[in-house]
Every structure is written in structure tokens, then in C-alpha cells.
N, C-alpha and C positions, 0 to 999 in steps of 0.2 A: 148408304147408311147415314141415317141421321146421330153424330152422336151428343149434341146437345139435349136431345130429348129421347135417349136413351135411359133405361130406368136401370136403378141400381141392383134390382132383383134380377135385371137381363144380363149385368155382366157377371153377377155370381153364379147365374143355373144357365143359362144358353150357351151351349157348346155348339152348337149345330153349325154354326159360323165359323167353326173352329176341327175341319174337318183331318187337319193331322196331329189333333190331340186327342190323347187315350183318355177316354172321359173317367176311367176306373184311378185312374195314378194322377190327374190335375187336383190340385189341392188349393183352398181359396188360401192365402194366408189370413190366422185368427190370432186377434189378440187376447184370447183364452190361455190359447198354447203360450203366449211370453207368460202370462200371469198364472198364481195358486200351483208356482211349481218348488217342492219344498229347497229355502234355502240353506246350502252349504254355511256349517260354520265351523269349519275349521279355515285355518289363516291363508290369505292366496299364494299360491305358488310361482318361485319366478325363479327364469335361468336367463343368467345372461352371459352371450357370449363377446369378446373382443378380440379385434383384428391383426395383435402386431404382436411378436417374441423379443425385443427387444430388450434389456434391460431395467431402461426408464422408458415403458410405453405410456404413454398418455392417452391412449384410450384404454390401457387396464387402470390408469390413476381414476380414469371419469367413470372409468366400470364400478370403481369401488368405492365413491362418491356415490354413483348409484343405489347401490348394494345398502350403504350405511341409511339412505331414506327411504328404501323402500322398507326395510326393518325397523326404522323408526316407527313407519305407519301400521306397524303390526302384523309384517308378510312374513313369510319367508322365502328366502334365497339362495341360491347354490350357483357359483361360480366355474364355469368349465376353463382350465388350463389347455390351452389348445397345444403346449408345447409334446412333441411326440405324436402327435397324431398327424397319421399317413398324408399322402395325397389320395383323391378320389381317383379308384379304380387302382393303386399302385400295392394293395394289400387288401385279403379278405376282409368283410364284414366282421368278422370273429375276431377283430384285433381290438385288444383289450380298451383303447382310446376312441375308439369305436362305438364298444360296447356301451364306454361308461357316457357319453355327448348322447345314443338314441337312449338310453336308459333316464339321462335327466330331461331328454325331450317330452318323452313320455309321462313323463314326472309332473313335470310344468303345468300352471296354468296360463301362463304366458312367460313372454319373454323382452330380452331388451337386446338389441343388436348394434354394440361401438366399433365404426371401424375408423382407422385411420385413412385419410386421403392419400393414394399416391400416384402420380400421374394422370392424375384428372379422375381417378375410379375407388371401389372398394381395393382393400389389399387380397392379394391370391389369401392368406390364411385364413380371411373372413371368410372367404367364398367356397372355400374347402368344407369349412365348419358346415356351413350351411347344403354344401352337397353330401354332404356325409349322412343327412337327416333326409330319408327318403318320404314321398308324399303317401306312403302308405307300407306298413311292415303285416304280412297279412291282412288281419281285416281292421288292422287297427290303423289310425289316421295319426302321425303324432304331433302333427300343429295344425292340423286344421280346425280352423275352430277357436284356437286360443288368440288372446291378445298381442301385440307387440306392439313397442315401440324406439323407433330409432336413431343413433348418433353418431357423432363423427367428428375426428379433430383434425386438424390439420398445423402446418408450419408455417403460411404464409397468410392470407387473407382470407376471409370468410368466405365458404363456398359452400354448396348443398351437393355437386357431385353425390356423395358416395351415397347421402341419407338417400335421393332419389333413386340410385338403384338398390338400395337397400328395401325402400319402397317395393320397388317389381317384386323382387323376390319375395318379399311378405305374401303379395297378392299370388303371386304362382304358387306360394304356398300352403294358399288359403285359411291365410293366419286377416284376422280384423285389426291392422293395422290404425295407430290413432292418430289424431291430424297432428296434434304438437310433435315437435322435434327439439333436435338440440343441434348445430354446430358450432364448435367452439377454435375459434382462428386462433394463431400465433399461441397454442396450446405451451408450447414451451416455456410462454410469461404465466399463464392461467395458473400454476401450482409451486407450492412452497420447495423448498428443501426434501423434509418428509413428504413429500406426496402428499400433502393436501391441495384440494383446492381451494383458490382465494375468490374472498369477496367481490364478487363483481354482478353483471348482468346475463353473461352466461353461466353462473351459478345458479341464477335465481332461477332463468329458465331452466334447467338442469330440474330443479326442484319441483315446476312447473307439471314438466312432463313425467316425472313419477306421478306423482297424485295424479294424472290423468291414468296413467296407468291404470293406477288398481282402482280408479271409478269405473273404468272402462270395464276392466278385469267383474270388481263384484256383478257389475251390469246384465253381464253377459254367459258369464260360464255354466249358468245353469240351464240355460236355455239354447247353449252351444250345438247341442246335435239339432235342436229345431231350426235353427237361424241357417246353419249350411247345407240343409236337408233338402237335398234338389229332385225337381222332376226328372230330368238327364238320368241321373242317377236310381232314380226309383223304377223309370222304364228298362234299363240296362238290368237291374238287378231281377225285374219279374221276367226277363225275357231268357237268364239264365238259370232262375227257378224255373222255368218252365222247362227248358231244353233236359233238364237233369232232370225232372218226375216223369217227361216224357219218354226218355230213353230206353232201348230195350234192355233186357237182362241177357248179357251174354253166357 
């Protein structure tokens, strides 16, 4: 096969070349479907969670850093306190800290995920939070689809550790994870007294990566079920509509 002089009309309509795909379920992607689809206007939604129970956590200080621009830029926000909630698998679904982290997953239109470094990785209570948020609650999906993006502080020197597996899990999440990040080292100097944070460069980027957020955010959530809308997934589902109209009546 020649594919330099292959025609554009031959890779939209010739399947024949293409002998184990269901010609009925491949779908060209159109840029119809992103456009003239009516836009949301009510304010974006964002839940962010953080990694540490401590007292003076600094990644709930840069949570709430966060929090204060992402509402500047006209969003809204809801903060999940991870204190009290179970470990995965250690208490039913029905436990109230539970309820309320898939209830604001749900809620969300994206998200922001801080955790602290320790020992080269996320902290177990980042990772709890985020297993606790399954990739599917019957037919409903609750971060797939949505935006994130993520941070991480540490005690010693600038590292990406935890943002990169913070990363994985976006993507096994199948959340549209953004390119900017934040890590901010020797977090213990970053913030005042009060728990502000101080002027510097990992503030600005801090800042940075909200506004990519909800650029990202407005971008995409309306066009969110087209953009993850997979063949996998379209041939699985006719294949179990089929088995269930096909079935006898006992």
C-alpha cells in the first residue's frame, strides 16, 4: 500500500483494509461534534483534594491558595477534608466520608490533586482519596472526562515524584490531565505565619496552573462525553445490548 498517494476519501470510507473493525461502531472523528454544542454557563466546578492530616499541612496551605484563585476567576470550589475517612476496602462504601468525596466527585467539573512528597512518592492519604473514587458508580463515570491538575510540596528540594504519579492516576482515571504543574520545595519557607503564601516563583506558577485549569476546564466539558467516547467501548456495549434482546424469556 501505497500511503503517500493515498486519498483522503480512502482513509474516511474504505474499511475493507480493515477487516477486524465493525464497520457499523468506527466513527471518523468530526469537528462538528466539538463545535455548535450549546455552552454551559453556569461557573466551573472544582474539587480539590490534599494529601496530608497534619496540623500545619502545606499542601492543604497550597490547597487553599488554590481555592482563593480559582474563585477569583469566577469558579466554584468545594474542598474535601480527608480527615476521618476510612482506608480502601477497610469500611463499606456507605460510610458517610465516603459518601460525601464520590458525591463531590460527581459534582465536579474538574479537579486539583496536592499531595505532599514522602519518601520518594504520593502520601498513602492522597492515594486512599483517590481510590475511594471508583472509575465507574453504575452507569455513571465520575472523573472521566473531567479536567485535573496537579501538585505537590515537599521538605527538601524540588522534586516531581509524587506530581508524576499523580499523573498515572489521572490518566487511569481517565480524567484530561493539563501539562502545567506546580512543585513547590522547601514548602516550610513558602508560607507565612497565617498560612499564606509568599511571594515568590512558585507562587506565580501556582497561579499559572489555575488559569490553565479552567481554560482547559471551559474547553472541554461540554464536549466531555464526545472526546472519551471510545470504539472499545461502543463495541462492548452493542455486544451486551445484543446478548440482553437476544435472550430467551424464561
Amino acid at each position: 500500500m501505497k500511503w503517500s498517494s493515498m486519498r483522503k476519501a480512502n482513509v474516511f470510507q474504505n474499511l475493507s483494509d480493515l477487516p477486524n473493525v465493525d464497520a457499523e461502531l468506527f466513527a471518523v472523528p468530526s469537528p462538528d461534534r466539538l463545535g455548535g454544542v450549546a455552552k454551559s454557563t453556569h461557573a466551573p466546578r472544582f474539587l480539590l483534594l490534599y494529601g496530608s492530616l497534619r496540623e500545619r499541612s502545606y499542601s492543604r496551605l497550597l490547597t487553599f491558595e488554590a481555592a482563593r484563585l480559582l474563585e477569583a476567576m469566577g469558579t466554584e470550589v468545594r474542598i474535601f477534608d480527608p480527615m476521618g475517612l476510612p482506608l480502601p476496602d477497610s469500611a463499606a462504601d456507605t460510610h458517610p466520608k465516603v459518601q460525601e468525596l464520590r458525591e463531590l466527585a460527581a459534582w465536579a467539573e474538574g479537579m486539583v490533586w496536592t499531595s505532599p512528597e514522602r519518601h520518594g512518592a504520593m502520601t498513602g492519604i492522597m492515594k486512599a482519596q483517590i481510590d475511594w473514587i471508583p472509575l465507574s458508580i453504575g452507569a455513571v463515570r465520575p472523573t472521566q472526562g473531567k479536567t485535573l491538575a496537579v501538585m505537590e510540596v515537599s521538605g527538601g528540594s524540588q522534586s516531581f515524584n509524587a506530581v508524576n504519579q499523580l499523573r498515572v492516576l489521572g490518566r487511569w482515571m481517565r480524567m484530561i490531565t493539563i501539562p502545567n504543574q506546580s512543585s513547590v520545595a522547601k514548602a516550610f519557607l513558602e508560607f507565612d505565619e497565617s498560612g499564606r503564601m509568599k511571594p515568590s516563583a512558585y507562587y506565580d506558577r501556582v497561579v499559572d496552573v489555575m488559569e490553565e485549569l479552567v481554560k482547559f476546564t471551559l474547553l472541554t466539558r461540554d464536549v466531555a462525553p464526545y472526546l472519551v467516547d471510545r470504539y472499545s467501548e461502543r463495541k462492548e456495549s452493542a455486544a451486551e445490548l445484543s446478548k440482553r434482546v437476544n435472550q430467551r424469556s424464561l
